[in-house]
C-alpha positions as CSV (number, residue, x, y, z in Angstrom):
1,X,9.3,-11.0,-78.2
2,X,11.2,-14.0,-76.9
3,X,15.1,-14.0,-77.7
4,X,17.8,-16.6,-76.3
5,X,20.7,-15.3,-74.1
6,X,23.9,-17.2,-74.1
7,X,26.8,-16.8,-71.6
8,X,30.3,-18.7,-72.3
9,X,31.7,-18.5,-68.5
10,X,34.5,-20.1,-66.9
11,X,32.8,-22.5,-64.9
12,X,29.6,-23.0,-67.1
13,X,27.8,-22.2,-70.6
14,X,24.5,-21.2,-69.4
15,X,21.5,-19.3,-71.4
16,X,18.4,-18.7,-70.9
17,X,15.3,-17.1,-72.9
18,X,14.9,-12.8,-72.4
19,X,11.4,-11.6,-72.7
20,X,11.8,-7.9,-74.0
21,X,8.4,-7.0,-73.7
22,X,7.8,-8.3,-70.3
23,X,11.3,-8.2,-68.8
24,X,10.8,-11.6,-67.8
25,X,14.4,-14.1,-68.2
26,X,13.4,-17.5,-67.8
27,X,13.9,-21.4,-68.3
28,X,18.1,-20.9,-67.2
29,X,19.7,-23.5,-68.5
30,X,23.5,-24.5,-67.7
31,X,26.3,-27.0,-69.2
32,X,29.2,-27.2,-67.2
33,X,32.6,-25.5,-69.4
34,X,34.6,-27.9,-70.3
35,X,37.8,-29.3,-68.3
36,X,41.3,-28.3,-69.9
37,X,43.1,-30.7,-71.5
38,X,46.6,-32.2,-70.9
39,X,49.7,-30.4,-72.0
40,X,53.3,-31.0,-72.0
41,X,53.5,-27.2,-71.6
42,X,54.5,-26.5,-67.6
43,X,51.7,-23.7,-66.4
44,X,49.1,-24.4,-69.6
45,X,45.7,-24.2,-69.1
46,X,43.8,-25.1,-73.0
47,X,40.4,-26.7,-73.5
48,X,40.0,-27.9,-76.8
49,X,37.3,-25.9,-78.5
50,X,35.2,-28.4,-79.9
51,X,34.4,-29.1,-76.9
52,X,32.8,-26.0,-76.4
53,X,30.9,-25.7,-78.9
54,X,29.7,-28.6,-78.3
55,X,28.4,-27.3,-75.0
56,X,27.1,-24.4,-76.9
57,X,25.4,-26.1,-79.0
58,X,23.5,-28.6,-76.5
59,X,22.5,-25.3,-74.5
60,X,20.7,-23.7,-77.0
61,X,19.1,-26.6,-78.4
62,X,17.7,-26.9,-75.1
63,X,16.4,-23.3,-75.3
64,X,15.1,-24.1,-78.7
65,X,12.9,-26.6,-77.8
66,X,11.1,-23.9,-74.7
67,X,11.2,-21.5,-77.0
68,X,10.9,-22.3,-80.9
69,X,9.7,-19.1,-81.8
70,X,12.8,-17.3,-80.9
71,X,14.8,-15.7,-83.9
72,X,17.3,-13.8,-82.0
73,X,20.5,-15.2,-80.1
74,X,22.5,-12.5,-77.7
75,X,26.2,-13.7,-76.3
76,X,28.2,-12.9,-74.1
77,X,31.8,-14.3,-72.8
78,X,34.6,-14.7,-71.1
79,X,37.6,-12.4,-71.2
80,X,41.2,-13.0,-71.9
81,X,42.5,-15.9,-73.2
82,X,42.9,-16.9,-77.1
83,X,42.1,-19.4,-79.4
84,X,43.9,-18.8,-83.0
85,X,41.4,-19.3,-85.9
86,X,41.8,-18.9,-89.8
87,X,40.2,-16.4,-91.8
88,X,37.4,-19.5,-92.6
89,X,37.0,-19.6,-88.6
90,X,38.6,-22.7,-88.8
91,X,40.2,-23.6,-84.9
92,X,44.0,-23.6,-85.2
93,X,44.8,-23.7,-81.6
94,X,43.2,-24.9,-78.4
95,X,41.9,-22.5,-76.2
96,X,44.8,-20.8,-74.0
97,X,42.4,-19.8,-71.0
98,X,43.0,-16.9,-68.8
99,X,44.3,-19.2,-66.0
100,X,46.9,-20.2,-68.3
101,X,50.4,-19.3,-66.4
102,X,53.0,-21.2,-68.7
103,X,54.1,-16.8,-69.2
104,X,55.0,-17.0,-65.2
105,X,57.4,-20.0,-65.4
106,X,61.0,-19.3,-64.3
107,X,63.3,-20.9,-67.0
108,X,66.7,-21.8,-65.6
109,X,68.3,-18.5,-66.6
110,X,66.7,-15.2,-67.6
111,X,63.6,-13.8,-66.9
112,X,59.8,-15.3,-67.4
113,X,57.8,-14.2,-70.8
114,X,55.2,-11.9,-68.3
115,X,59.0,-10.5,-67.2
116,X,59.9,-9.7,-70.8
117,X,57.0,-8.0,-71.8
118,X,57.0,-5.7,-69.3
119,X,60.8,-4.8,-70.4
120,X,59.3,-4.5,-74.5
121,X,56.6,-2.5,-72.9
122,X,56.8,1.2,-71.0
123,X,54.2,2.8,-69.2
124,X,52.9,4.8,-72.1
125,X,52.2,1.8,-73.9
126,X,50.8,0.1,-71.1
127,X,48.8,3.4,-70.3
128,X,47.4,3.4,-73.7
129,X,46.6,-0.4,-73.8
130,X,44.4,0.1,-70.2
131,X,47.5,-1.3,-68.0
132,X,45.9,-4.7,-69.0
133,X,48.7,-7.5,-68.5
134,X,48.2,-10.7,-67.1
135,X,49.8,-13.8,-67.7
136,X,46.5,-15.2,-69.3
137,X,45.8,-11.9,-71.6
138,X,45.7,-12.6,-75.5
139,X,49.1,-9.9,-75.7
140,X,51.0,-12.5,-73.5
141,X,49.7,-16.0,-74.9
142,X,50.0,-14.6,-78.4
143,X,53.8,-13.4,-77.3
144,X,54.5,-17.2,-75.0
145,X,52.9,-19.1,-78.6
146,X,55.4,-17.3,-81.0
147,X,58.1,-17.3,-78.7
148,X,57.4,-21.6,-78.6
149,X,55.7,-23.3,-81.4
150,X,55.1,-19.9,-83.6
151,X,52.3,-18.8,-84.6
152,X,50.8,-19.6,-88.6
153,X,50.6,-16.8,-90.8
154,X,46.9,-17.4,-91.6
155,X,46.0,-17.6,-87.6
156,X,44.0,-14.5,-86.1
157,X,43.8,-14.5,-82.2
158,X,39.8,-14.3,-81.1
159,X,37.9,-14.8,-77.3
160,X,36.5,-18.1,-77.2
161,X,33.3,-16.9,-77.7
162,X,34.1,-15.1,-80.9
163,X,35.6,-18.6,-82.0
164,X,33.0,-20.3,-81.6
165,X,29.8,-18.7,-82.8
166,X,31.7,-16.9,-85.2
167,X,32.7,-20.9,-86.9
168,X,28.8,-22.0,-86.5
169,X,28.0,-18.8,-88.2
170,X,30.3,-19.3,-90.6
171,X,31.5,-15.8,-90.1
172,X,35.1,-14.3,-90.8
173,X,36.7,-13.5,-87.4
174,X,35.6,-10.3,-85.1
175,X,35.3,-9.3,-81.7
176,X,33.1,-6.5,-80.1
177,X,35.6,-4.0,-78.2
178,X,34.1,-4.6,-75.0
179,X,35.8,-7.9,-75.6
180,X,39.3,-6.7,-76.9
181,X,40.6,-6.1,-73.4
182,X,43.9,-5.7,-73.0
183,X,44.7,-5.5,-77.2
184,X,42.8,-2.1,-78.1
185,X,44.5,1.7,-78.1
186,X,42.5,3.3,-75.7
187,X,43.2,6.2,-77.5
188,X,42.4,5.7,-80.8
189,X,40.0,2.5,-80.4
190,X,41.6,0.7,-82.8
191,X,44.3,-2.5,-82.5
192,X,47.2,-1.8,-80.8
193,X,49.1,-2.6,-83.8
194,X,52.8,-0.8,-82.3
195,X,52.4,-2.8,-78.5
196,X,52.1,-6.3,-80.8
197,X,55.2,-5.0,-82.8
198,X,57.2,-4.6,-79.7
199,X,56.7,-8.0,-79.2
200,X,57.8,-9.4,-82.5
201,X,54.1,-9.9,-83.5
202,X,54.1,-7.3,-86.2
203,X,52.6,-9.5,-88.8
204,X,49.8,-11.2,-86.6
205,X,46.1,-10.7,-88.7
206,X,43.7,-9.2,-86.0
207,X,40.2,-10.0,-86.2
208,X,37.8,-7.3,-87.4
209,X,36.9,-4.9,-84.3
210,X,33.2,-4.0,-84.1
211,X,31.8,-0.9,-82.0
212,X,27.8,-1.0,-82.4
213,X,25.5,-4.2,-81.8
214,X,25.0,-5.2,-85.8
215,X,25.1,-8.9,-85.6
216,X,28.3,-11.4,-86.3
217,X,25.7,-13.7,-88.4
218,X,23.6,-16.1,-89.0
219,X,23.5,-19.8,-87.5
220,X,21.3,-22.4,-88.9
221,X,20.4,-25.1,-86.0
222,X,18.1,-28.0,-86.4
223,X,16.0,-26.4,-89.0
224,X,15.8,-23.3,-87.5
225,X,18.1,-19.4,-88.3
226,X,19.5,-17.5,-85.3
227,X,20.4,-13.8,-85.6
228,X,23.4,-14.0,-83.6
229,X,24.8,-10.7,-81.9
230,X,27.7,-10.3,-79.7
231,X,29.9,-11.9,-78.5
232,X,29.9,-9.0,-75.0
233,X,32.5,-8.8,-72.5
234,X,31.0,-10.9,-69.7
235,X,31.8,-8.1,-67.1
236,X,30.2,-4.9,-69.0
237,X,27.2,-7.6,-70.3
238,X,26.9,-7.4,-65.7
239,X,27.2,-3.7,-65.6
240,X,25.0,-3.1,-68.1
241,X,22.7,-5.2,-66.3
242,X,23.3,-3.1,-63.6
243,X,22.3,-0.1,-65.0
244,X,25.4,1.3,-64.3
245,X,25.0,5.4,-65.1
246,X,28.0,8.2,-65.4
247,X,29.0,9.1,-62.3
248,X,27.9,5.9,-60.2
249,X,30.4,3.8,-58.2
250,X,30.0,0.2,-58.9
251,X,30.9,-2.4,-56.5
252,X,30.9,-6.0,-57.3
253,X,31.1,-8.6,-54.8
254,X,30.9,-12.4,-55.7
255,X,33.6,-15.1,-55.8
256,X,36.2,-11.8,-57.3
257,X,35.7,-8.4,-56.9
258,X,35.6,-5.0,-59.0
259,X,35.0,-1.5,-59.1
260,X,34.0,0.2,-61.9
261,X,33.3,3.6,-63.1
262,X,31.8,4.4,-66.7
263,X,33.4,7.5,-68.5
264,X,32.4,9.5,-71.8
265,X,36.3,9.0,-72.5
266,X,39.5,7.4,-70.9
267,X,42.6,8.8,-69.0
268,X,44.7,6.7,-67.5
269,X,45.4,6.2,-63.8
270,X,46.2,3.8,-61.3
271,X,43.4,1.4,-62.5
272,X,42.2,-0.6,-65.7
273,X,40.7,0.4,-68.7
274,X,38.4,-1.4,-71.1
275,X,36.2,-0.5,-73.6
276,X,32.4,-0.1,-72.7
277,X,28.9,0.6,-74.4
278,X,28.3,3.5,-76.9
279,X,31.5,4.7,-77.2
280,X,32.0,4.9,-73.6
281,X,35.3,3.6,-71.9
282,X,35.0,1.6,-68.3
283,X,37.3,2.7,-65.8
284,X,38.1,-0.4,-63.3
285,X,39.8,-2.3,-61.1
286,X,39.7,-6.2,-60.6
287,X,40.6,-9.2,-58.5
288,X,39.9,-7.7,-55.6
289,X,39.5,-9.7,-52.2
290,X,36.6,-11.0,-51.8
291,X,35.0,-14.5,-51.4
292,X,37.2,-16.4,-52.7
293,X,39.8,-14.9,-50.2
294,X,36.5,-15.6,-47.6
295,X,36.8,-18.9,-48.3
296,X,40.3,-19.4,-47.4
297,X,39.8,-18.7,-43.8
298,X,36.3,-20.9,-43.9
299,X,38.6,-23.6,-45.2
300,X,41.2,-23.4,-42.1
301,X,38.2,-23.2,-39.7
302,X,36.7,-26.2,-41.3
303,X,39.3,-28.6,-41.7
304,X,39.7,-30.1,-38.6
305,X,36.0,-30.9,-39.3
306,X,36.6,-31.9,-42.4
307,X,39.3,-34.4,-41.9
308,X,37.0,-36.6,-39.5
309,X,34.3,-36.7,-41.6
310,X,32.0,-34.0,-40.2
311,X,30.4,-31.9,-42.6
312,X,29.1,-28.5,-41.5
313,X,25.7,-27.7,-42.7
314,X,24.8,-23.9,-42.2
315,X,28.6,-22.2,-42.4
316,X,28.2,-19.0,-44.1
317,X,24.5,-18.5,-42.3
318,X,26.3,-18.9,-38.5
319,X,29.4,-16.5,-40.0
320,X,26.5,-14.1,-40.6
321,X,25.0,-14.3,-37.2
322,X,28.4,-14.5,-35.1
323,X,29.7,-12.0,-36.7
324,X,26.9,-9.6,-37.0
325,X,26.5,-9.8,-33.1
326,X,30.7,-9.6,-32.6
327,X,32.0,-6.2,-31.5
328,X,34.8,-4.4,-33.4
329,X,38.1,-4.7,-31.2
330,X,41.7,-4.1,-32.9
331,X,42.0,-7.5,-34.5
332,X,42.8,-6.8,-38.4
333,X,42.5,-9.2,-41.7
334,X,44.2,-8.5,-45.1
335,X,42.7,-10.6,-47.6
336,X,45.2,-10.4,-50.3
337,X,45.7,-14.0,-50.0
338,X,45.8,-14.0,-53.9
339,X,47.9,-11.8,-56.4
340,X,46.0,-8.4,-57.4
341,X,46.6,-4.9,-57.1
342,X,46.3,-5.0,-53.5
343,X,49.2,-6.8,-52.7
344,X,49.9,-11.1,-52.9
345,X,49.8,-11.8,-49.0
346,X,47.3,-11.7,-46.7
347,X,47.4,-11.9,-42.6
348,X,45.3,-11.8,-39.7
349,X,47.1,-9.1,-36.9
350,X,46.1,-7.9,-33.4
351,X,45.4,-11.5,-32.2
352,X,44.9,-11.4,-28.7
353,X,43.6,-14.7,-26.3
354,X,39.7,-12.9,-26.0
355,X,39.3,-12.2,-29.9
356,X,40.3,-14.7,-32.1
357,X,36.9,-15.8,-32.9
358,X,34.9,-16.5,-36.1
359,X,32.6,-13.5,-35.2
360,X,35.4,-11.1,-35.2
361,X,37.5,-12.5,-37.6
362,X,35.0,-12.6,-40.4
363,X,34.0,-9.2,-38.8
364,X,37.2,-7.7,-39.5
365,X,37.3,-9.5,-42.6
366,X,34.4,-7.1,-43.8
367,X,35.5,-4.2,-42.7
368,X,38.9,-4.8,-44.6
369,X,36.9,-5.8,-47.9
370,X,34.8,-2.1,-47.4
371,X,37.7,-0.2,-47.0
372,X,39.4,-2.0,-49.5
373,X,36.7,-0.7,-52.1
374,X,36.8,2.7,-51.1
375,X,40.3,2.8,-51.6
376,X,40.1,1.6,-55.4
377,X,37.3,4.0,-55.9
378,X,39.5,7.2,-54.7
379,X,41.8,5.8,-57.2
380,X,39.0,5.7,-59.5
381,X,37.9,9.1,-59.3
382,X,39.9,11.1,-57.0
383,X,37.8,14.3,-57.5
384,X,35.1,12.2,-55.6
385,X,32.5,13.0,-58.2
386,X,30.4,9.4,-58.2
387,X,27.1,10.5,-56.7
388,X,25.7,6.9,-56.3
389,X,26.4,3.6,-55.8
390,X,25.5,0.1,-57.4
391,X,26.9,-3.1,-55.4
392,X,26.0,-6.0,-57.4
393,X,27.4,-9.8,-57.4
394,X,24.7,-10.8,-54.3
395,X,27.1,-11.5,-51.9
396,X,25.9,-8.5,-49.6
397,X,21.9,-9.6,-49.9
398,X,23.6,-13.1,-47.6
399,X,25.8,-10.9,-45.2
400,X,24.3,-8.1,-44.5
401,X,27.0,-6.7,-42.4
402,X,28.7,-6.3,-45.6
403,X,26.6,-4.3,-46.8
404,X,26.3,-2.4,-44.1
405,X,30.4,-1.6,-43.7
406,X,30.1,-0.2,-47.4
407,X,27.5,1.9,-46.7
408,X,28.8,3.2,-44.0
409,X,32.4,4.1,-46.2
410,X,30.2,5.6,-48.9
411,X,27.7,7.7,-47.7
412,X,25.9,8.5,-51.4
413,X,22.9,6.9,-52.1
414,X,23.1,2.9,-52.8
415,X,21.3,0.5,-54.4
416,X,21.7,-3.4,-54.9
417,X,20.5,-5.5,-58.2
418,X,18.7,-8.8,-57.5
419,X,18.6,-11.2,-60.5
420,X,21.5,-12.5,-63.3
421,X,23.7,-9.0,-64.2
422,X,24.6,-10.5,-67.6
423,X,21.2,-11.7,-68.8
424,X,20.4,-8.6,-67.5
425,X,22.9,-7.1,-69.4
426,X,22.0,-9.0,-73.0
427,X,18.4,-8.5,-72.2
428,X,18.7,-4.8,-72.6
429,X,21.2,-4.9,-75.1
430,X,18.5,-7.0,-77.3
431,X,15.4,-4.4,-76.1
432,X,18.0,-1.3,-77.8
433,X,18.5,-3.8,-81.3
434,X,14.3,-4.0,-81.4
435,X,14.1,-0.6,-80.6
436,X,16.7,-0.2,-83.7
């Protein structure tokens, strides 16, 4: 049977069709995801939601017309961020992305609103709530909105996802847990109710929460009725595409990193913690170095290239080369060039006049983003009982140096996915629904 797969990323809306008899995912199509729009607001980042739906919408018409037959429609999406809907579905609100910072703007006096929650919150509440807090989680916007403007009594904070196939369903509001990051009790799987109250957001409506794959509704397109399940968290949607299994470290290296670890229940640690398939509870730990922090240092080597007009045509293929054929020698990178849990600043130490080159540099680099994975994954699971790995992403299938500095920092057996993680993911998510 032939079934669409939907994905509402951050830089593109992009399906496909899922074959669940033959495995087969074919015919990708992709719509870029729409620019934000202007705000007054200093930090904002919001995209109007019509205009993703609209985006929606033309993917899947596209997927209609390859394959008409199909009756089923399985989504998955973005995390964090909010748009604020009624119980009709009806948008009230733009879109606050993730990316939105307007919570890390300094006023003139006192502290930011990130700042303040973290006073209204202690570590048990963070503890229970997965330690998810970033300045574009639905907690903060929700906190930055009703600090501002307010927010409407009727309004119910939702993924954009949720919004938007939940309004062409015609649906009343819901979001999967996988989904809820950042807003569920880890303990009792239900709506933090008590961390929104220590915020002043006592009153705020939440959307229903669904555990199982039953789907959101029905949505009538030219002429033709989609089963509509999901909307997934985009990053278990990838591990499940994975495979990922209990007790297997998973490594994922792309433009962010993460490891992840699936557990039959949660305790908290030095890590994240989301909700994951069948009751279980993901374990993680996310913006990690990894090629976006790469392509800082490609950027420094290539601008004096860049600024007279000389465009480099193979860059990451001769980083490969040099730096496969470079020796180690005591020149060391941090990548933490960006804010995570590994620190804000980067730097490149040990410099000496014989190896600052690309092929040690990028050499060292790799080393650094091994290590730095082995060190989330002790905080993972100290006890050291992962008896597998899963690195996924691709970056490792181009640089196989990479791959080959993991390995040598996790000695249990490994294995790499080839193909899209998160049609992967929705693909065997929509083989269990046939299998019922």
């Amino acid at each position: 049977m032939r079934v669409l797969g939907l994905d509402v990323g951050s830089s593109s809306i992009k399906g496909a069709i899922l074959d669940t008899v033959s495995g087969e995912i074919a015919h990708f199509v992709s719509r870029p995801f729409p620019a934000p729009v202007r705000s007054s607001t200093a930090g904002a980042f919001e995209v109007a939601p019509v205009a993703v739906e609209q985006g929606v919408c033309a993917v899947v018409r596209q997927l209609l017309t390859l394959a008409p037959e199909a009756r089923s429609l399985f989504v998955s999406g973005q995390m964090g961020g909010t748009v604020l809907v009624d119980s009709a579905g009806a948008y009230r609100s733009n879109y606050v992305s993730w990316r939105d910072q307007r919570a890390t703007v300094r006023p003139e006096t006192g502290a930011t609103r990130l700042e303040e929650i973290r006073e209204r919150w202690n570590q048990d509440v963070m503890a229970s709530l997965g330690n998810e807090l970033q300045p574009g989680s639905s907690s903060t916007i929700c906190y930055c909105l009703q600090q501002t403007s307010g927010i409407p009594n009727d309004a119910i904070p939702v993924s954009i996802a949720d919004a938007v196939l939940g309004r062409l369903c015609g649906s009343a509001p819901r979001m999967h847990v996988t989904h809820a990051i950042g807003m569920v009790n880890l303990f009792t799987l239900d709506w933090h109710r008590e961390a929104y109250a220590l915020l002043g957001l006592e009153e705020l409506t939440f959307p229903g929460l669904i555990h199982d794959l039953a789907p959101c509704g029905d949505w009538s397109i030219d002429n033709q009725t989609l089963a509509v399940y999901g909307t997934y968290g985009d990053q278990q949607c990838a591990l499940r595409g994975a495979g990922l299994q209990p007790n297997e470290m998973s490594i994922n290296v792309s433009t962010g990193s993460q490891v992840s670890m699936r557990t039959a229940e949660y305790s908290a640690g030095r890590y994240q913690g989301r909700c994951y398939f069948g009751g279980d509870v993901l374990k993680t730990m996310t913006h990690l170095p990894a090629g976006r922090s790469l392509n800082v240092l490609v950027d420094l080597l290539t601008e004096l290239a860049t600024a007279e007009g000389v465009t480099l045509q193979n860059v990451w293929q001769t980083i490969a080369s040099r730096s496969d054929a470079a020796e180690s020698t005591g020149l060391e990178v941090d990548l933490a060039f960006f804010s995570g849990p590994l620190g804000s600043t980067g730097s490149i130490t040990g410099i000496t006049t014989e190896n600052l080159t690309v092929g040690q540099l990028f050499r060292a680099a790799f080393l650094a983003m091994a290590q730095n994975y082995r060190r989330c994954a002790d905080w993972l699971d100290p006890d050291g009982t992962w008896d597998s790995v899963v690195i996924c992403g691709g970056m490792t299938r181009t640089i196989p140096l990479l791959r080959q500095r993991i390995q040598e920092l996790f000695p249990q057996p490994l294995r790499e996915t080839v193909g899209d993680e998160t049609m992967l993911g929705l693909l065997e998510i929509a083989r269990e629904v046939e299998r019922g």
